[in-house]
N, CA, C and O atoms as CSV, one atom per row, in Angstrom:
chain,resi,resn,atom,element,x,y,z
A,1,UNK,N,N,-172.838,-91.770,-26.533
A,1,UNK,CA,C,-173.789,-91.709,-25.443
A,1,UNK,C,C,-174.902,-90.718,-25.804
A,1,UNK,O,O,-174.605,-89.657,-26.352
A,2,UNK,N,N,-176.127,-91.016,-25.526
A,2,UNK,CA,C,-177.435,-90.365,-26.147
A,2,UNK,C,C,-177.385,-89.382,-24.931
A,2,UNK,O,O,-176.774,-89.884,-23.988
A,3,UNK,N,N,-177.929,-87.929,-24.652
A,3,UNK,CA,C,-178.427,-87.276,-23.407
A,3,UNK,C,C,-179.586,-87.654,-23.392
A,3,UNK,O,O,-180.033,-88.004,-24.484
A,4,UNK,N,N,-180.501,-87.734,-22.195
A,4,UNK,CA,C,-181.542,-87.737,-21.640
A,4,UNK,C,C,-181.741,-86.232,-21.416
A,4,UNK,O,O,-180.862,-85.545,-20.895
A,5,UNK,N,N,-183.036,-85.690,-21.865
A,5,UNK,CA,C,-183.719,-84.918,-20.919
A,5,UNK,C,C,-184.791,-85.010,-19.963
A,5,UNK,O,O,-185.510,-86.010,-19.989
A,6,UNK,N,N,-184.974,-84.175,-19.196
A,6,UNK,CA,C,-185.569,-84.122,-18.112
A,6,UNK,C,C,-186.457,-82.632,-17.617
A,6,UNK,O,O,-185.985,-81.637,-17.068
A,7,UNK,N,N,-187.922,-82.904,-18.042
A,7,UNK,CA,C,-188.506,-81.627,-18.342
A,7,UNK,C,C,-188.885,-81.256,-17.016
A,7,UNK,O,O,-188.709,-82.120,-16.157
A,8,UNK,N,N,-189.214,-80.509,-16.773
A,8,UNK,CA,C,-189.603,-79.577,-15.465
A,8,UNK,C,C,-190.779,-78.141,-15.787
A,8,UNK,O,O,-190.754,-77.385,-16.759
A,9,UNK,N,N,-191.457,-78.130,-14.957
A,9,UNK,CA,C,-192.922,-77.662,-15.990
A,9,UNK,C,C,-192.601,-76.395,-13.998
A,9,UNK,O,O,-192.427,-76.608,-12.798
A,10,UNK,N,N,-192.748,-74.940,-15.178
A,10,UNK,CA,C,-192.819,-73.889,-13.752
A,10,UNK,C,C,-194.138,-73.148,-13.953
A,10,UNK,O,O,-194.399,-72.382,-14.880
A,11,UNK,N,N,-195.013,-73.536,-12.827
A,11,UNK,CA,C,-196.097,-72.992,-12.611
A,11,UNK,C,C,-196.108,-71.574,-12.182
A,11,UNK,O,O,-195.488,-71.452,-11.126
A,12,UNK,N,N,-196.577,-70.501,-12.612
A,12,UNK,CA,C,-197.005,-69.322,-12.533
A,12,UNK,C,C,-198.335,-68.907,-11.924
A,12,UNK,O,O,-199.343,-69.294,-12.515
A,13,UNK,N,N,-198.504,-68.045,-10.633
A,13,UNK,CA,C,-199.659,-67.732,-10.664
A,13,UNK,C,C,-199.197,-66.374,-9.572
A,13,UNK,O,O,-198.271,-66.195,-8.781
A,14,UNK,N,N,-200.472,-65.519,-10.052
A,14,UNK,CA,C,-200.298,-63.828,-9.266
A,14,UNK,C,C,-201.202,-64.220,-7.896
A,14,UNK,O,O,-202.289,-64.796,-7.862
A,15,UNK,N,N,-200.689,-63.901,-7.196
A,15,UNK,CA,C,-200.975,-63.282,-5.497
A,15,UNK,C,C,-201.966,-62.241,-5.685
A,15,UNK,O,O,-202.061,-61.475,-6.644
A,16,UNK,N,N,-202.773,-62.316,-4.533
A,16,UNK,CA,C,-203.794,-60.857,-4.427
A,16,UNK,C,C,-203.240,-59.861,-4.516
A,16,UNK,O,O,-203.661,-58.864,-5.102
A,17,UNK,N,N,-201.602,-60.043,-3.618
A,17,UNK,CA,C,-201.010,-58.325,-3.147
A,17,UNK,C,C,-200.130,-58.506,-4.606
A,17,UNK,O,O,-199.084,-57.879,-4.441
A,18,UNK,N,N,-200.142,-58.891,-5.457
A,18,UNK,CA,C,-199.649,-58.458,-6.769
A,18,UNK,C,C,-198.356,-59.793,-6.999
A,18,UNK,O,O,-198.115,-60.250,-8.117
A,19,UNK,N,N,-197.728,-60.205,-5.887
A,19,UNK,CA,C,-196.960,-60.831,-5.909
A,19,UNK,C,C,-196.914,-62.019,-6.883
A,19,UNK,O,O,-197.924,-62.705,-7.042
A,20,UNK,N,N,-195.763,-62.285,-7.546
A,20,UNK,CA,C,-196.094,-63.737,-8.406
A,20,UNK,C,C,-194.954,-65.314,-7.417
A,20,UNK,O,O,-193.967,-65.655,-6.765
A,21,UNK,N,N,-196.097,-65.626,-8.034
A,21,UNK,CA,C,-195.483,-67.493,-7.116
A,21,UNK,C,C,-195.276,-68.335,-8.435
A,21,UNK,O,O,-196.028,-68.421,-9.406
A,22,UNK,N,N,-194.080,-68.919,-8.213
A,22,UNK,CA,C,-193.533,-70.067,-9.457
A,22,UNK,C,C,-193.376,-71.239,-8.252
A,22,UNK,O,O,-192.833,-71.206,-7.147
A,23,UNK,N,N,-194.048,-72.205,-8.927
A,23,UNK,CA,C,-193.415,-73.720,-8.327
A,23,UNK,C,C,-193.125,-75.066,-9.772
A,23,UNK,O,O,-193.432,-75.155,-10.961
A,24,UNK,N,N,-192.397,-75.877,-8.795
A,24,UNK,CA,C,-192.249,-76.728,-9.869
A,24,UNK,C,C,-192.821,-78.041,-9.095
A,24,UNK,O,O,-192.252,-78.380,-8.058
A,25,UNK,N,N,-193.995,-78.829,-9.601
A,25,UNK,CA,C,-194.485,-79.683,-8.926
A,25,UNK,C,C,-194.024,-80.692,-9.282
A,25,UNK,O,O,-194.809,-81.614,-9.061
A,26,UNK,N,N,-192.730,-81.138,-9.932
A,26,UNK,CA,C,-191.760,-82.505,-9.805
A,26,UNK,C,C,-191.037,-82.205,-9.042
A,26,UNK,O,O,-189.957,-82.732,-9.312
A,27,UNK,N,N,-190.972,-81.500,-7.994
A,27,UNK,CA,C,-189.384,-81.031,-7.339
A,27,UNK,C,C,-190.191,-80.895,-5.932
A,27,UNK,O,O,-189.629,-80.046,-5.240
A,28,UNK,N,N,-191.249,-81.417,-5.329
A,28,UNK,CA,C,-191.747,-80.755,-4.098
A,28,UNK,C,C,-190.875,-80.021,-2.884
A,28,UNK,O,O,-189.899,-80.491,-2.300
A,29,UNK,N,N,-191.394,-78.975,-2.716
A,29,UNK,CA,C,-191.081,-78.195,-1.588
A,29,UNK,C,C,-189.956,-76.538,-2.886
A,29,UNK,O,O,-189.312,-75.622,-2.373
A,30,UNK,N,N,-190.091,-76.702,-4.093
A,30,UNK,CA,C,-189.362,-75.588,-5.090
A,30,UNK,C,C,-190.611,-74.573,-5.460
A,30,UNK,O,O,-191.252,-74.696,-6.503
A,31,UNK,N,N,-190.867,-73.588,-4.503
A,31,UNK,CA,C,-191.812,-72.976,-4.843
A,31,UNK,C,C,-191.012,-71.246,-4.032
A,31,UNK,O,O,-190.643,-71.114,-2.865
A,32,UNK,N,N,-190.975,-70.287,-5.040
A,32,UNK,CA,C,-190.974,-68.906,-5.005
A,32,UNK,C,C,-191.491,-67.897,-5.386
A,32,UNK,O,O,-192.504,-67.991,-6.079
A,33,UNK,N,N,-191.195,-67.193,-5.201
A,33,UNK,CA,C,-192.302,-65.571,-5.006
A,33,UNK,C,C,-190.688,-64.550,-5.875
A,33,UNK,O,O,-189.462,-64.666,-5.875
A,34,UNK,N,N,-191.844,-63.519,-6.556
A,34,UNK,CA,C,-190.851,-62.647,-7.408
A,34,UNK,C,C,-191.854,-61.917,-7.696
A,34,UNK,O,O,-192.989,-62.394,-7.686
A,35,UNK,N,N,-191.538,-60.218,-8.104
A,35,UNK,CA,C,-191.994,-59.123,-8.183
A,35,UNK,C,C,-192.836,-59.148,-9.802
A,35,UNK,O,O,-193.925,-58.677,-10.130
A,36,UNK,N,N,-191.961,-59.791,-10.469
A,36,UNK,CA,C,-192.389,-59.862,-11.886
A,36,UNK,C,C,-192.553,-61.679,-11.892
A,36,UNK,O,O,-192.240,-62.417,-10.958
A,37,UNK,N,N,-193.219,-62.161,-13.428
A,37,UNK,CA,C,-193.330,-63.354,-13.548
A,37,UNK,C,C,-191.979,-63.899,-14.078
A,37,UNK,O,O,-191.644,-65.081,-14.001
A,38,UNK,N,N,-191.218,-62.872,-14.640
A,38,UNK,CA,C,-189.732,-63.198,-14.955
A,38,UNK,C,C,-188.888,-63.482,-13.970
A,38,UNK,O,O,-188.003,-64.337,-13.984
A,39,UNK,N,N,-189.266,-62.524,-12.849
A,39,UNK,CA,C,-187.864,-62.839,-11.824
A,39,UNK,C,C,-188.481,-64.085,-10.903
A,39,UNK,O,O,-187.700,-64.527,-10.061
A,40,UNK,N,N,-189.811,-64.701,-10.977
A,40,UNK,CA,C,-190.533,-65.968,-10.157
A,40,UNK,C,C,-190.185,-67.211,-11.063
A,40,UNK,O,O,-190.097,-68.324,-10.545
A,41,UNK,N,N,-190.002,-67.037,-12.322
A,41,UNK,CA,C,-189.568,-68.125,-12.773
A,41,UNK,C,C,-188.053,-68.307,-12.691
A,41,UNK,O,O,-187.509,-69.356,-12.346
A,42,UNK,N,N,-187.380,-67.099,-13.068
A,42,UNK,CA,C,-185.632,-66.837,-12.669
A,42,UNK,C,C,-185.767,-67.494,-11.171
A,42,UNK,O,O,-185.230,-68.596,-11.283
A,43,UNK,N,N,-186.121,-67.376,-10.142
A,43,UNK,CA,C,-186.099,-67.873,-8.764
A,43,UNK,C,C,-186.440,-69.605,-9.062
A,43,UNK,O,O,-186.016,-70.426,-8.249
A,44,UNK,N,N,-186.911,-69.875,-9.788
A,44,UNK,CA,C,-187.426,-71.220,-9.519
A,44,UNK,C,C,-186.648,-71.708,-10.048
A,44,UNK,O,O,-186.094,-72.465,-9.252
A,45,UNK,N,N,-186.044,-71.782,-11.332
A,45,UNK,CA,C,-184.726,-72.465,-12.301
A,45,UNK,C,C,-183.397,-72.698,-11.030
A,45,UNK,O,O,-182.618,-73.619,-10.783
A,46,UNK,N,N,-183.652,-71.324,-10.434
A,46,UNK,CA,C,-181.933,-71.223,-9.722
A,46,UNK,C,C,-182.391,-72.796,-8.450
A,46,UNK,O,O,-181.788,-73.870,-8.455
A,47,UNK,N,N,-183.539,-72.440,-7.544
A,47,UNK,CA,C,-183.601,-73.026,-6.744
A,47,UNK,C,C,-183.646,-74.593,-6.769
A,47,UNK,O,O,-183.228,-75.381,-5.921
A,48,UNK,N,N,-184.291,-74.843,-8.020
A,48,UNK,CA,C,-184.540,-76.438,-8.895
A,48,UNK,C,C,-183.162,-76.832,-8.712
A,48,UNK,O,O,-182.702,-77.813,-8.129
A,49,UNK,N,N,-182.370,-75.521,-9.551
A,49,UNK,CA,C,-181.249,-76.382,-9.695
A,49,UNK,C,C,-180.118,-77.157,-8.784
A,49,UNK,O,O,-179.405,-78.143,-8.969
A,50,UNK,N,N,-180.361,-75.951,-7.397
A,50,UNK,CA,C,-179.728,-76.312,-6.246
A,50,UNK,C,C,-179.999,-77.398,-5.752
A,50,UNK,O,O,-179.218,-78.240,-5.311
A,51,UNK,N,N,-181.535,-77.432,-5.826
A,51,UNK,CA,C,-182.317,-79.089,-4.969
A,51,UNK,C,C,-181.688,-80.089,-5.710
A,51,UNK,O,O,-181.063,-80.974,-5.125
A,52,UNK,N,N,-181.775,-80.059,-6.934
A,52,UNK,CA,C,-181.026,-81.099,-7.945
A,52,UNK,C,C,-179.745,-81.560,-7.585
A,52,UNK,O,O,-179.533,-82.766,-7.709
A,53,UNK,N,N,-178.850,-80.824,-7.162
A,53,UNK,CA,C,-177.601,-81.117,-6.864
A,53,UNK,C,C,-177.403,-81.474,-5.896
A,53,UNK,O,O,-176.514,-82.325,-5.879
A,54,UNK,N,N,-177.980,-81.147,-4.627
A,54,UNK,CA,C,-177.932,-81.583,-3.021
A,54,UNK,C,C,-178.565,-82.888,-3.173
A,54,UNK,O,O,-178.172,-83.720,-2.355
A,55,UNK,N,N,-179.508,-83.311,-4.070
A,55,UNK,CA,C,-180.336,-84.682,-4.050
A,55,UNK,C,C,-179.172,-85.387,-4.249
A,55,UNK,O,O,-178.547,-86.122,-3.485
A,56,UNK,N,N,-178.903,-84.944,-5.775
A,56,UNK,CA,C,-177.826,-85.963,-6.267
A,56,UNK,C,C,-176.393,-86.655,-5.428
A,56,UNK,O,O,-176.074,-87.841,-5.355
A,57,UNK,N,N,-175.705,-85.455,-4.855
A,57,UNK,CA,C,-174.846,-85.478,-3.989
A,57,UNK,C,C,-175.365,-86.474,-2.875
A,57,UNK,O,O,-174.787,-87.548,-2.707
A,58,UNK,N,N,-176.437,-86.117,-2.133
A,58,UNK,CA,C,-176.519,-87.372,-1.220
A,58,UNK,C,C,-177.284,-88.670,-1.373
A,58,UNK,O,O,-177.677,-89.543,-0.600
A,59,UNK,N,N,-177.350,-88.409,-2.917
A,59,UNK,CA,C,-177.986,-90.425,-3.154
A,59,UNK,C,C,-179.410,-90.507,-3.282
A,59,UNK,O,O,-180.018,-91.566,-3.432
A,60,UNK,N,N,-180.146,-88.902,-3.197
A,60,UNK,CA,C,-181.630,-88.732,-3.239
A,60,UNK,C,C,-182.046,-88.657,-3.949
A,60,UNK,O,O,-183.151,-88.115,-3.915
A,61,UNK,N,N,-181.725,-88.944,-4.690
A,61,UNK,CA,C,-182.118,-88.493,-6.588
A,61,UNK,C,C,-181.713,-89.576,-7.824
A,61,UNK,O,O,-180.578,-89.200,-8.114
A,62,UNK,N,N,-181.969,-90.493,-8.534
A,62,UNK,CA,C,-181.059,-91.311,-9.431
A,62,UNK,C,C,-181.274,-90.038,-10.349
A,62,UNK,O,O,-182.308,-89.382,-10.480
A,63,UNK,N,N,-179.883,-89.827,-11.027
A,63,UNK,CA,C,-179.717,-89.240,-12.625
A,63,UNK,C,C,-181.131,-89.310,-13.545
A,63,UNK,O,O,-181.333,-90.099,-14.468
A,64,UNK,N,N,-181.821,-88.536,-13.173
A,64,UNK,CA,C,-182.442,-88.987,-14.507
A,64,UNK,C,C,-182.313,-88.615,-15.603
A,64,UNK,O,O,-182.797,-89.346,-16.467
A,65,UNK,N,N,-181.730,-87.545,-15.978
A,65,UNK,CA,C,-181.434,-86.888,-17.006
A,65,UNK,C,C,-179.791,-85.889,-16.931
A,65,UNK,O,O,-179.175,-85.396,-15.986
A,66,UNK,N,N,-179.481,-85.944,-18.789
A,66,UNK,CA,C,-177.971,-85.426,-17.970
A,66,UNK,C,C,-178.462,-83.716,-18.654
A,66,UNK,O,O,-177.711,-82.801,-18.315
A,67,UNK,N,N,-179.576,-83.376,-19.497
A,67,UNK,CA,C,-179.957,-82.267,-19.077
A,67,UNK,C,C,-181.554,-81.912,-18.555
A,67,UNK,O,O,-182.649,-82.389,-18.853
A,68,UNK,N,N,-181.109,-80.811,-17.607
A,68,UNK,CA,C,-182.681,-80.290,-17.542
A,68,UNK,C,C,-183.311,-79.313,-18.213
A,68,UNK,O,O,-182.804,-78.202,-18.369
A,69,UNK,N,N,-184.506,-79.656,-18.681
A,69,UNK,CA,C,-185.338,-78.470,-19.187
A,69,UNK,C,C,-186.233,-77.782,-18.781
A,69,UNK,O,O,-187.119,-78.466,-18.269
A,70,UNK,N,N,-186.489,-76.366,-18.764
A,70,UNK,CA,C,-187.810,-75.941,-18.270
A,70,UNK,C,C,-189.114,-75.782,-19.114
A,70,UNK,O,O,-189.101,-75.662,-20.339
A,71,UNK,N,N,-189.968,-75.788,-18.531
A,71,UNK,CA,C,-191.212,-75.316,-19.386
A,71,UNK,C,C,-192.168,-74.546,-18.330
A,71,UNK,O,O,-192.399,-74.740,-17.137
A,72,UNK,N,N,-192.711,-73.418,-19.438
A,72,UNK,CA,C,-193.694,-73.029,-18.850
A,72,UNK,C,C,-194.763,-72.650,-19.678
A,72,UNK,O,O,-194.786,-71.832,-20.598
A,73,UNK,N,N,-195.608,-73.336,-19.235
A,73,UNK,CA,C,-196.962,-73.272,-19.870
A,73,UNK,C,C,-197.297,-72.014,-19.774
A,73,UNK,O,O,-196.868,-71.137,-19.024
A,74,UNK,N,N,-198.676,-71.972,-21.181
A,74,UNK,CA,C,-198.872,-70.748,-21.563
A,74,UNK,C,C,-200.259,-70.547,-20.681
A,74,UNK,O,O,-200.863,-69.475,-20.715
């Protein structure tokens, strides 16, 4: 059996009050806030991954991939 991946692209951007925001715009509504750009992307992986599983579990999601990957652009 071949794996599929399944890329996931985490957007980065700084807040006026310093704050950083990660979203992932294949996943609508996976968007968080973190002190550093490390802990906004750490927030977004965890939360992706949760949505991923609640989709799957109730039939909202076909498999598309049996792993996921992140990316974040430079």
């Amino acid at each position: 059996m071949r794996l599929r991946r399944m890329t996931l692209t985490i957007r980065l951007l700084r807040e006026t009050d310093g704050r950083w925001i990660a979203g992932i715009p294949e996943l609508p509504g996976v968007t968080v806030y973190g002190e550093t750009p490390a802990q906004a992307e750490l927030r977004a992986k965890g939360l992706a991954l949760r949505v991923i599983a609640e989709e799957l579990e109730h039939g909202e999601m076909l498999p598309m991939a049996d792993i996921p990957r992140f990316s974040v652009p430079a």
